[in-house]
HTML snippet that shows the backbone in 3Dmol.js (N, CA, C, O; Angstrom):
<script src="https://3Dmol.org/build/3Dmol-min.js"></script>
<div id="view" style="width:600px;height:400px;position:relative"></div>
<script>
const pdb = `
ATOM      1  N   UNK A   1      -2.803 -34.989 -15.542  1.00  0.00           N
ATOM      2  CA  UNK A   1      -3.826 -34.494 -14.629  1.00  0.00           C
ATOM      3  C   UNK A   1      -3.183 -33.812 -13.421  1.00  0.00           C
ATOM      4  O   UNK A   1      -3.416 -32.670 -13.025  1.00  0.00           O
ATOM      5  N   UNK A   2      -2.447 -34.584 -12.972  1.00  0.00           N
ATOM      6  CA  UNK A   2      -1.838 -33.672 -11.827  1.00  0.00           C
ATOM      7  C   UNK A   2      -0.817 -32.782 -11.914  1.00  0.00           C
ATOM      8  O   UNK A   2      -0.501 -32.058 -10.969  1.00  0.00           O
ATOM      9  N   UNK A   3       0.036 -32.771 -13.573  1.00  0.00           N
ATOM     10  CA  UNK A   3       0.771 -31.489 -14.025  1.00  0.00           C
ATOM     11  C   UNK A   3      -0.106 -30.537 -13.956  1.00  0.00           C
ATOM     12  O   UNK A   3       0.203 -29.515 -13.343  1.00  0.00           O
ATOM     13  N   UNK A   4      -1.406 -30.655 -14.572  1.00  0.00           N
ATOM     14  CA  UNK A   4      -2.561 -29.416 -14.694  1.00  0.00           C
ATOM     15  C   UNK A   4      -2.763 -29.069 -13.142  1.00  0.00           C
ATOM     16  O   UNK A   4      -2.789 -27.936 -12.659  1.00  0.00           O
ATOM     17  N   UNK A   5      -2.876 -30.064 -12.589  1.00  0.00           N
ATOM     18  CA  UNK A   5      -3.353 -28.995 -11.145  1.00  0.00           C
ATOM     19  C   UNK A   5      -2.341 -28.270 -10.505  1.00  0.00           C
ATOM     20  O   UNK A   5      -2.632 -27.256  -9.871  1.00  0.00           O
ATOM     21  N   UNK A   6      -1.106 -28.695 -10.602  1.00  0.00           N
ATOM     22  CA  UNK A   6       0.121 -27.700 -10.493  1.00  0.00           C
ATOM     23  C   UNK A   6       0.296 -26.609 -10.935  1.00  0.00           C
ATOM     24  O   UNK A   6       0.595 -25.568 -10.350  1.00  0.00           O
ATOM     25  N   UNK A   7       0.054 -26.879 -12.349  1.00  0.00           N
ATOM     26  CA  UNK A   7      -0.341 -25.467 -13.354  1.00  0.00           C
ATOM     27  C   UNK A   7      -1.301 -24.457 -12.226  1.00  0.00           C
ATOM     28  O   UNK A   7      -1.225 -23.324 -11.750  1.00  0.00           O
ATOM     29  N   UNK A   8      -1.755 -25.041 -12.189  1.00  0.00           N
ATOM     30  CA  UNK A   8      -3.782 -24.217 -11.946  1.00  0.00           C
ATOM     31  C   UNK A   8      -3.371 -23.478 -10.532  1.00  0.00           C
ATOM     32  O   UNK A   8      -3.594 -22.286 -10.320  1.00  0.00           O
ATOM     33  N   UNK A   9      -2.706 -24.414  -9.553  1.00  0.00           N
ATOM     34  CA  UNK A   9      -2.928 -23.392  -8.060  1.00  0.00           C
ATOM     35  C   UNK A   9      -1.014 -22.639  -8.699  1.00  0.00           C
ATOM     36  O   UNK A   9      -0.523 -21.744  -8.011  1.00  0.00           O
ATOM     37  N   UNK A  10      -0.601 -22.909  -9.364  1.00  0.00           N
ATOM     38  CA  UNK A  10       0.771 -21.959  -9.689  1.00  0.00           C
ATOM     39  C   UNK A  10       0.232 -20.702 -10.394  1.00  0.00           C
ATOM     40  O   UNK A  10       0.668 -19.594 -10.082  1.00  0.00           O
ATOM     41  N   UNK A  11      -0.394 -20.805 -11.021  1.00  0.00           N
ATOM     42  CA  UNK A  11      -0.904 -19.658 -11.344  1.00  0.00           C
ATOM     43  C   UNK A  11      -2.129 -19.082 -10.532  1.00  0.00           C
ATOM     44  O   UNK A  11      -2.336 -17.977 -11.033  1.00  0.00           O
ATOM     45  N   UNK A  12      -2.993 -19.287  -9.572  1.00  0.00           N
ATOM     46  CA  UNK A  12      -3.775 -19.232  -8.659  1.00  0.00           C
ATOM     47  C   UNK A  12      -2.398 -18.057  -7.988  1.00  0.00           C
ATOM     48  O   UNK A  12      -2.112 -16.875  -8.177  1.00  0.00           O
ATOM     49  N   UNK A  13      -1.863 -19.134  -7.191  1.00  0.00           N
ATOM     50  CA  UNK A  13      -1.061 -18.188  -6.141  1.00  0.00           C
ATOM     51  C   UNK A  13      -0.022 -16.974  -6.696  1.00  0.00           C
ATOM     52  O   UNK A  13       0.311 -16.067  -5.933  1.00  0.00           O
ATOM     53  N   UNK A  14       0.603 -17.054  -8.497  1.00  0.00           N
ATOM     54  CA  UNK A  14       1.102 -16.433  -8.559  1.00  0.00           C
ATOM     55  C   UNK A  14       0.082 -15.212  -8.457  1.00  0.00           C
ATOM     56  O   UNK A  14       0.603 -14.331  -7.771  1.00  0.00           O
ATOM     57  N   UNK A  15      -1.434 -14.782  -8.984  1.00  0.00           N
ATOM     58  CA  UNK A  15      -2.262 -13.921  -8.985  1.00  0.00           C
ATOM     59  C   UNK A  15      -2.628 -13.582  -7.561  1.00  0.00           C
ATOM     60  O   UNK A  15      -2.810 -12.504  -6.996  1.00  0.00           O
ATOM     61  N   UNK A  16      -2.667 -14.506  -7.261  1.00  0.00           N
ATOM     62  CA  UNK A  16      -2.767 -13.782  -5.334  1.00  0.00           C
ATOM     63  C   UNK A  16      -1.534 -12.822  -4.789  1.00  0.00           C
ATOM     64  O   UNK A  16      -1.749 -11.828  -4.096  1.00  0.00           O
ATOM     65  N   UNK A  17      -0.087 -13.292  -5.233  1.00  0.00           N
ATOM     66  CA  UNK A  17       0.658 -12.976  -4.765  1.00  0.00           C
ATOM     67  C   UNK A  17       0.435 -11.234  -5.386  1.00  0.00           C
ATOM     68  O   UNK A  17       0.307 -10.260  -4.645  1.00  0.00           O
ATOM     69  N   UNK A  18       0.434 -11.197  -6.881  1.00  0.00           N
ATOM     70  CA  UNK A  18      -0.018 -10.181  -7.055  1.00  0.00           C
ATOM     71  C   UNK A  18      -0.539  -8.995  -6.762  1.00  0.00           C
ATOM     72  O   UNK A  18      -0.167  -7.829  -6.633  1.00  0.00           O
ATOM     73  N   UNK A  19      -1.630  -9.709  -6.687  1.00  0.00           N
ATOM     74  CA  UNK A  19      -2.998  -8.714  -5.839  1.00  0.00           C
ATOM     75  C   UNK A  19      -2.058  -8.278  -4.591  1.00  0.00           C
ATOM     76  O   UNK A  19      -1.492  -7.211  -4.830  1.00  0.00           O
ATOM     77  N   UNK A  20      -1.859  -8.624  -3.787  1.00  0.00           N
ATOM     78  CA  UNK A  20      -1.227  -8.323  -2.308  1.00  0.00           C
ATOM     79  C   UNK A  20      -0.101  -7.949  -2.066  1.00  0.00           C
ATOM     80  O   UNK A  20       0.355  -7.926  -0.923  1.00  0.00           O
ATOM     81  N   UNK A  21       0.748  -7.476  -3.448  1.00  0.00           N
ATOM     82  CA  UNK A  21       1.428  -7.006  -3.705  1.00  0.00           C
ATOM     83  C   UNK A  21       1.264  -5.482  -4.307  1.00  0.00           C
ATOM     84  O   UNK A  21       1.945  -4.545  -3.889  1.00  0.00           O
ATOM     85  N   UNK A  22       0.513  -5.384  -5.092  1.00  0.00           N
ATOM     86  CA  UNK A  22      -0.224  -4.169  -5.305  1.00  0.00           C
ATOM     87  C   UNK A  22      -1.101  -3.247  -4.591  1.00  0.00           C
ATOM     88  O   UNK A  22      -1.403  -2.058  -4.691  1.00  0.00           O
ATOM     89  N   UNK A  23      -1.459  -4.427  -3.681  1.00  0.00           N
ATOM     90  CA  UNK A  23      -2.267  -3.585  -2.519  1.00  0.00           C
ATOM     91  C   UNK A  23      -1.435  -2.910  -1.275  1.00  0.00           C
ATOM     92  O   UNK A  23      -1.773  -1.845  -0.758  1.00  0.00           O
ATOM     93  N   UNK A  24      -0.167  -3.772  -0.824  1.00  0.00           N
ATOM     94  CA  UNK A  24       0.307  -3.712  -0.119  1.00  0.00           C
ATOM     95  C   UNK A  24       1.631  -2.140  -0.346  1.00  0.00           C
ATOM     96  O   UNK A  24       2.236  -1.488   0.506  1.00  0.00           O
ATOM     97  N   UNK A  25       1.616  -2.030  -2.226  1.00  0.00           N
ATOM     98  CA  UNK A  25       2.838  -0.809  -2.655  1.00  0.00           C
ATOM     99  C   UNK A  25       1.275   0.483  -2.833  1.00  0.00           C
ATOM    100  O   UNK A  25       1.506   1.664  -2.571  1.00  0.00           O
ATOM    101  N   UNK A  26       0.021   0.119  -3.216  1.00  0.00           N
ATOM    102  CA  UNK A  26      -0.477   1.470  -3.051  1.00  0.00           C
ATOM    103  C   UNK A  26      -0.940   1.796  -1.923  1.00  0.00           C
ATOM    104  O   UNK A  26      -1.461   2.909  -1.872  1.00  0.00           O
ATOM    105  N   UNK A  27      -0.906   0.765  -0.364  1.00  0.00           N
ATOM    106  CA  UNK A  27      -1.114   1.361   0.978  1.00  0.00           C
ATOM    107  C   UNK A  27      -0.619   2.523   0.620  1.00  0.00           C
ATOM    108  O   UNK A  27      -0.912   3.658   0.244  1.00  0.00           O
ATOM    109  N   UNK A  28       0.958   1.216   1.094  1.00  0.00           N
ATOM    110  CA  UNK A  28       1.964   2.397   1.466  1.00  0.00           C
ATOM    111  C   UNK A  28       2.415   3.798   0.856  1.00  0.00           C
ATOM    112  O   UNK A  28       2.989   4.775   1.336  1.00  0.00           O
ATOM    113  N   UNK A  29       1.904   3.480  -0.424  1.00  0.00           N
ATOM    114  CA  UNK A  29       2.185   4.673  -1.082  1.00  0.00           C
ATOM    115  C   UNK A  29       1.163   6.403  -0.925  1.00  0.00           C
ATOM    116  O   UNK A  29       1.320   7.591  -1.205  1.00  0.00           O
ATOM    117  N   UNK A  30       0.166   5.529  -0.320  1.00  0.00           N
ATOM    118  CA  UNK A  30      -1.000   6.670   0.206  1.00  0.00           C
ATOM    119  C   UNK A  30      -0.596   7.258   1.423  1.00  0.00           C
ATOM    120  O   UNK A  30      -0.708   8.466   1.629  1.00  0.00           O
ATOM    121  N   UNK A  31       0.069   6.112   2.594  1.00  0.00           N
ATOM    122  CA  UNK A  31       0.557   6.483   3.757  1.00  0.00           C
ATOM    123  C   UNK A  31       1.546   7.269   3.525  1.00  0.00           C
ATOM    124  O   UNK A  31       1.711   8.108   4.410  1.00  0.00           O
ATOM    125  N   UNK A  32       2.274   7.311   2.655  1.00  0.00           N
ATOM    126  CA  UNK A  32       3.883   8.548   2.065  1.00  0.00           C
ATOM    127  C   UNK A  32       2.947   9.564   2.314  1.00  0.00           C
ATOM    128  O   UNK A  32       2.655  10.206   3.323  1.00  0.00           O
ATOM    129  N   UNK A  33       2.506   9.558   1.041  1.00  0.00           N
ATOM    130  CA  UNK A  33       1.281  10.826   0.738  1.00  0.00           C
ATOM    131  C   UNK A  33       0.509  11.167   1.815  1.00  0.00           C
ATOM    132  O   UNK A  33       0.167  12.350   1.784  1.00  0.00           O
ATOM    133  N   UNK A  34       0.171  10.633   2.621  1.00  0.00           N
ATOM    134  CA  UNK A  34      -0.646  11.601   3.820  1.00  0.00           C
ATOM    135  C   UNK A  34       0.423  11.730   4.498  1.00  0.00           C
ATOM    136  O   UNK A  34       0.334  12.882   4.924  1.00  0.00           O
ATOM    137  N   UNK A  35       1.092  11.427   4.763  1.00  0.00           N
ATOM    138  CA  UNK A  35       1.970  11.642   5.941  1.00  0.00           C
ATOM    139  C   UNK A  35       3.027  13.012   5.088  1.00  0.00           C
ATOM    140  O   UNK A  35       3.752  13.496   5.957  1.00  0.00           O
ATOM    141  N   UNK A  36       3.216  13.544   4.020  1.00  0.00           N
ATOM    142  CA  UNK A  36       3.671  14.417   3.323  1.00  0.00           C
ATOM    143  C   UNK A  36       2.921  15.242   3.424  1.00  0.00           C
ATOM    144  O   UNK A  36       3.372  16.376   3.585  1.00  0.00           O
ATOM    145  N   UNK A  37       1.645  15.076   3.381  1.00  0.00           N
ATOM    146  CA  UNK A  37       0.378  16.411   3.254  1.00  0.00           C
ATOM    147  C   UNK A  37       0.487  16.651   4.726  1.00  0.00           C
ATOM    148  O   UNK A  37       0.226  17.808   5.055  1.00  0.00           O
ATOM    149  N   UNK A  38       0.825  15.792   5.728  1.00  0.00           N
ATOM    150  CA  UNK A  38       0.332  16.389   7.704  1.00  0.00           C
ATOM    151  C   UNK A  38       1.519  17.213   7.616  1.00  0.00           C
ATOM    152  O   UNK A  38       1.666  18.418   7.819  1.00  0.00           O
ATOM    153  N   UNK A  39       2.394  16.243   7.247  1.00  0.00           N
ATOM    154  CA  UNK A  39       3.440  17.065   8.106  1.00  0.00           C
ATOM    155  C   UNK A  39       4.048  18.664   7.707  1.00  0.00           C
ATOM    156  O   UNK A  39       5.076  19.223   8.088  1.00  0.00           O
ATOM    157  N   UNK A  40       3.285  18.990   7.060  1.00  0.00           N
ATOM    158  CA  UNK A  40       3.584  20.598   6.397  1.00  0.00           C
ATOM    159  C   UNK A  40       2.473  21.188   7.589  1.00  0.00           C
ATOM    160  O   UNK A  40       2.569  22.077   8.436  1.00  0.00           O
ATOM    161  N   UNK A  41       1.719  20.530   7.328  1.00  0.00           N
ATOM    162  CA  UNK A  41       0.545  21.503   7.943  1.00  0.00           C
ATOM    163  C   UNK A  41       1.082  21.263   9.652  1.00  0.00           C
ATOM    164  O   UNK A  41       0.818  22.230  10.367  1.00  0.00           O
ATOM    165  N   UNK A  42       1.438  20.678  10.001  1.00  0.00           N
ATOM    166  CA  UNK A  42       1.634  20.929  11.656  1.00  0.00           C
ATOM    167  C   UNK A  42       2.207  21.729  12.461  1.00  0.00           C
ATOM    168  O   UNK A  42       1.979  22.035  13.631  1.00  0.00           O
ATOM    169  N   UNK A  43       2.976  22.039  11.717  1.00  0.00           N
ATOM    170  CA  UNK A  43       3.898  23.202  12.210  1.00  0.00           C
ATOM    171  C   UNK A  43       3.072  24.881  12.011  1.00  0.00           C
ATOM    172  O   UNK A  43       3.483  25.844  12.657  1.00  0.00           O
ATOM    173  N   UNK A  44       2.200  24.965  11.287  1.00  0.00           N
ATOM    174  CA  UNK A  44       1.578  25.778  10.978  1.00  0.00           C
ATOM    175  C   UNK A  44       0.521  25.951  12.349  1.00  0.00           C
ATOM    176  O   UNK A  44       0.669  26.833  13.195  1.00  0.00           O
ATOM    177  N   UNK A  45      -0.461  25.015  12.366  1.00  0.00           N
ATOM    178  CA  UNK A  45      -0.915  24.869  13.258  1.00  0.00           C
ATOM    179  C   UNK A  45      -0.553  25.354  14.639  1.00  0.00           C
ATOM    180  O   UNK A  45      -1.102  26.252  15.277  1.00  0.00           O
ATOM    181  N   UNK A  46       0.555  24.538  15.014  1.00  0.00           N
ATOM    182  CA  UNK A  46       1.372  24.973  16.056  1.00  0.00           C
ATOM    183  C   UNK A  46       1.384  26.280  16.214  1.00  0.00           C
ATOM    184  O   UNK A  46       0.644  26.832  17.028  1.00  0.00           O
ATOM    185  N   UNK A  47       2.388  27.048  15.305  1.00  0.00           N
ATOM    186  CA  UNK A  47       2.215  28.635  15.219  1.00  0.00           C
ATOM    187  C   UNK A  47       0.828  29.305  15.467  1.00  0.00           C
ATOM    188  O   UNK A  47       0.704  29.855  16.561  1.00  0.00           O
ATOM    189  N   UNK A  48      -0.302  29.342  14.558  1.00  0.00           N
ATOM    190  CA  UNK A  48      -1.187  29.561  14.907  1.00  0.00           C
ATOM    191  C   UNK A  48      -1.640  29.473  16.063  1.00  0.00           C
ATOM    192  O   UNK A  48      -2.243  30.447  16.512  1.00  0.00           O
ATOM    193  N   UNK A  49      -1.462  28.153  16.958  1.00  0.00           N
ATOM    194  CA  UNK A  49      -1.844  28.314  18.659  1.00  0.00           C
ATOM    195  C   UNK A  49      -0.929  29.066  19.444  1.00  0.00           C
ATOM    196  O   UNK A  49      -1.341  30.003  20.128  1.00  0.00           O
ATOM    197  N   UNK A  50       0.257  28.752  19.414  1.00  0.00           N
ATOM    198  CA  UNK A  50       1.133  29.991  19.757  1.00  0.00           C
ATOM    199  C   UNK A  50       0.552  31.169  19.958  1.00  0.00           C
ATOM    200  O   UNK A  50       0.465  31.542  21.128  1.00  0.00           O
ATOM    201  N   UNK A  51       0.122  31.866  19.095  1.00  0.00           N
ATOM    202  CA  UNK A  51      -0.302  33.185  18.889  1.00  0.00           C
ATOM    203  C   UNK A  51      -1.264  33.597  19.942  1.00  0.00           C
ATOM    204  O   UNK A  51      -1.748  34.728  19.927  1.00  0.00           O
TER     205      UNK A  51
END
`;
const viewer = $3Dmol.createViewer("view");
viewer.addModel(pdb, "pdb");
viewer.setStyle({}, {cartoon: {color: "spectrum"}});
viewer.zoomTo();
viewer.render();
</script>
């Protein structure tokens, strides 16, 4: 009985760990990606006010 509940939150937390692990590599991986898409465009911008 109490091997099983070991079982139960070990696999509980390994799936949490998961989740928040996946969430935490496609943030960041969106933050790459926008921050790749600004930073082209800023300098452009810039120029444009320049003008």
């Amino acid at each position: 009985m109490n091997t099983m509940k070991k079982k139960v939150s070990r696999m509980i937390a390994n799936i949490i760990s998961g989740v928040s692990t996946n969430i935490a590599y496609t943030s960041t991986k969106k933050c790459v990606a926008l921050n790749g898409l600004e930073e082209p465009k800023m300098p452009k911008i810039l120029l444009k006010r320049a003008k």
